[in-house]
matplotlib code that plots the C-alpha trace (Angstrom):
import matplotlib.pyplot as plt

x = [-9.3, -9.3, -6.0, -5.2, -2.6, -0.5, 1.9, 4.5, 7.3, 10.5, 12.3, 16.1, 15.4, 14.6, 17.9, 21.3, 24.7, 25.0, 21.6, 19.5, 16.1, 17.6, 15.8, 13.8, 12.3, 10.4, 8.7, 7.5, 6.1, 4.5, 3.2, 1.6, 0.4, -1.7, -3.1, -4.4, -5.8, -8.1, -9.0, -9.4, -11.7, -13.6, -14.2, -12.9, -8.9, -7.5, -8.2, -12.5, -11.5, -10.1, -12.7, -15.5, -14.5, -12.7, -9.4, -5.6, -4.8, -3.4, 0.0, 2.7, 4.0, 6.1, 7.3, 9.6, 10.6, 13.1, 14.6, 14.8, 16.0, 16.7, 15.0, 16.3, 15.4, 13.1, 11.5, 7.8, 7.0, 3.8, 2.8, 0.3, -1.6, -4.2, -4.8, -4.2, -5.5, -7.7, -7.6, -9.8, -7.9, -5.0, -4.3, -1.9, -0.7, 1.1, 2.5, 4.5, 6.7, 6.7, 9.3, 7.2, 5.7, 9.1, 8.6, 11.5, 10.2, 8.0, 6.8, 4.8, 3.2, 1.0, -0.7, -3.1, -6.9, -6.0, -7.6, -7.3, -7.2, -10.0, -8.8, -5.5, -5.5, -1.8, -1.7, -3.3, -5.4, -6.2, -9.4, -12.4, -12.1, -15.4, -17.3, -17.7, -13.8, -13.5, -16.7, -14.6, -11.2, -12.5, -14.2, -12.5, -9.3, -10.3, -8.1, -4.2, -4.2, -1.4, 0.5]
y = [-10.5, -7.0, -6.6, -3.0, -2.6, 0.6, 1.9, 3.9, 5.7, 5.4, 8.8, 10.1, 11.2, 7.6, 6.3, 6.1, 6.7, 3.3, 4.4, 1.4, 2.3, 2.9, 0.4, 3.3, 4.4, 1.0, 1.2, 4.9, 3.7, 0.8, 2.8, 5.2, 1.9, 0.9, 4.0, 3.7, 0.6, 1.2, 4.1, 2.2, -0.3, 2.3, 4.9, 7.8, 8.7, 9.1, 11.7, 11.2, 7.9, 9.3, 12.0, 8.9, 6.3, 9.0, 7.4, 9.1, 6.5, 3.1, 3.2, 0.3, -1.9, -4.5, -4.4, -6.3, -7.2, -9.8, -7.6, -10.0, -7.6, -3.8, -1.1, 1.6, 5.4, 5.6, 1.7, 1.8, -0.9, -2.0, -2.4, -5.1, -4.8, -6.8, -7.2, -10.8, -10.8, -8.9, -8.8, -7.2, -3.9, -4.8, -6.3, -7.6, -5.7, -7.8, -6.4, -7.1, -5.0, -6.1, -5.3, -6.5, -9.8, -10.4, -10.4, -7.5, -6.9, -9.1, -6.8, -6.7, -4.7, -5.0, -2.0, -1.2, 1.2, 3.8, 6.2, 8.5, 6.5, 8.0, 7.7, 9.6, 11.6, 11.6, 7.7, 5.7, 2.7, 0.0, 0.2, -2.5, -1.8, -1.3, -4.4, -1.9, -1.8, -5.0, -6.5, -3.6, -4.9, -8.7, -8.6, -8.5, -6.9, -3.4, -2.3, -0.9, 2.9, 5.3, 7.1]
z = [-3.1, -4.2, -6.6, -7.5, -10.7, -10.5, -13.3, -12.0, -14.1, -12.3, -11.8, -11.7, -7.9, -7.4, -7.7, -6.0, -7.7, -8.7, -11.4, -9.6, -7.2, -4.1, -1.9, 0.4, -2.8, -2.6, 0.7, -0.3, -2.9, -1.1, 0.9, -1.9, -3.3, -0.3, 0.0, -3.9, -2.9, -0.2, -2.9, -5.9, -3.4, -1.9, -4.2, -2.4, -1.3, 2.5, 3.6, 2.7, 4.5, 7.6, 7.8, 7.3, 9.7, 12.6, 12.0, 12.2, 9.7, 9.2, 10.2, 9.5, 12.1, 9.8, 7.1, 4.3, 1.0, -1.3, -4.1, -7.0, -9.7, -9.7, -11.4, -13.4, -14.0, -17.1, -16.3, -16.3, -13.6, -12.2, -8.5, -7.5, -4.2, -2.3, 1.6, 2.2, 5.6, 7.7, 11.6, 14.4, 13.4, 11.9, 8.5, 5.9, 2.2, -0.3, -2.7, -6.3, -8.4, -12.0, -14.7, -17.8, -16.8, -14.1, -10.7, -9.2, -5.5, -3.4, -0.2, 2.7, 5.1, 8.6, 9.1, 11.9, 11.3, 14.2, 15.4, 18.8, 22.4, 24.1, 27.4, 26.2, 23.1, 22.6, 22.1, 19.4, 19.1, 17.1, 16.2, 14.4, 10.6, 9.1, 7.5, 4.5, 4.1, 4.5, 1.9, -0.9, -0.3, -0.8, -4.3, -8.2, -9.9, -11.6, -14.4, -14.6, -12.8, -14.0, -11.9]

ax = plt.figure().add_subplot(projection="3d")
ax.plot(x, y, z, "-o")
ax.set_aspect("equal")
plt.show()
């Protein structure tokens, strides 16, 4: 599967009094992370993609982590992603935050390719995710993106 590598700096609004990533920092950068994956897979960011395949989005309907060690402002961590599973039109992020070669934060995410119900425009629907999205999330690694 498709692995994207992201450094990110973390920043003083990051954390909470106690000087430790407070946790809902995580999940928004989670989410950034899957959003630079289906980039770094398809060539192109979100918006191009929603535009391209007449989505809203792809937004989350689980999510979770185990927080194995805490991160601190100034620590320059690394966020692994990859889809581990792909359904009619929902699938599966994993993702691992690294403090030099230590695992910090396992994390996942089910996310569902929605666009518009056509039959009521205020709702939306799960819809088939392209074969192309699918063939550029399943192939090699590319190199460490900074952030």
């Amino acid at each position: 599967m498709f692995v994207n590598r992201r450094a990110v700096q973390i920043e003083w609004g990051d954390c909470d009094p106690a000087g430790i990533v407070h946790y809902p920092r995580y999940f928004a950068m989670f989410d950034a992370a899957t959003a630079a994956l289906f980039a770094a897979a398809l060539g192109y960011g979100k918006l191009e993609m929603i535009g391209r395949f007449g989505i809203v989005g792809f937004p989350m309907i689980d999510t979770g982590a185990c927080f194995l060690a805490p991160s601190r402002f100034g620590d320059l961590v690394t966020i692994e992603s990859n889809v581990t599973r792909f359904g009619r039109s929902s699938f599966e992020v994993a993702h691992r935050l690294l403090r030099g070669a230590a695992i910090a934060i396992e994390a996942h995410e089910k996310r569902v390719w929605a666009g518009h119900d056509a039959g009521d425009p205020a709702r939306l629907k799960g819809r088939p995710i392209p074969h192309e999205v699918i063939d550029a999330l399943s192939t090699f690694a590319p190199p460490l993106q900074e952030s």
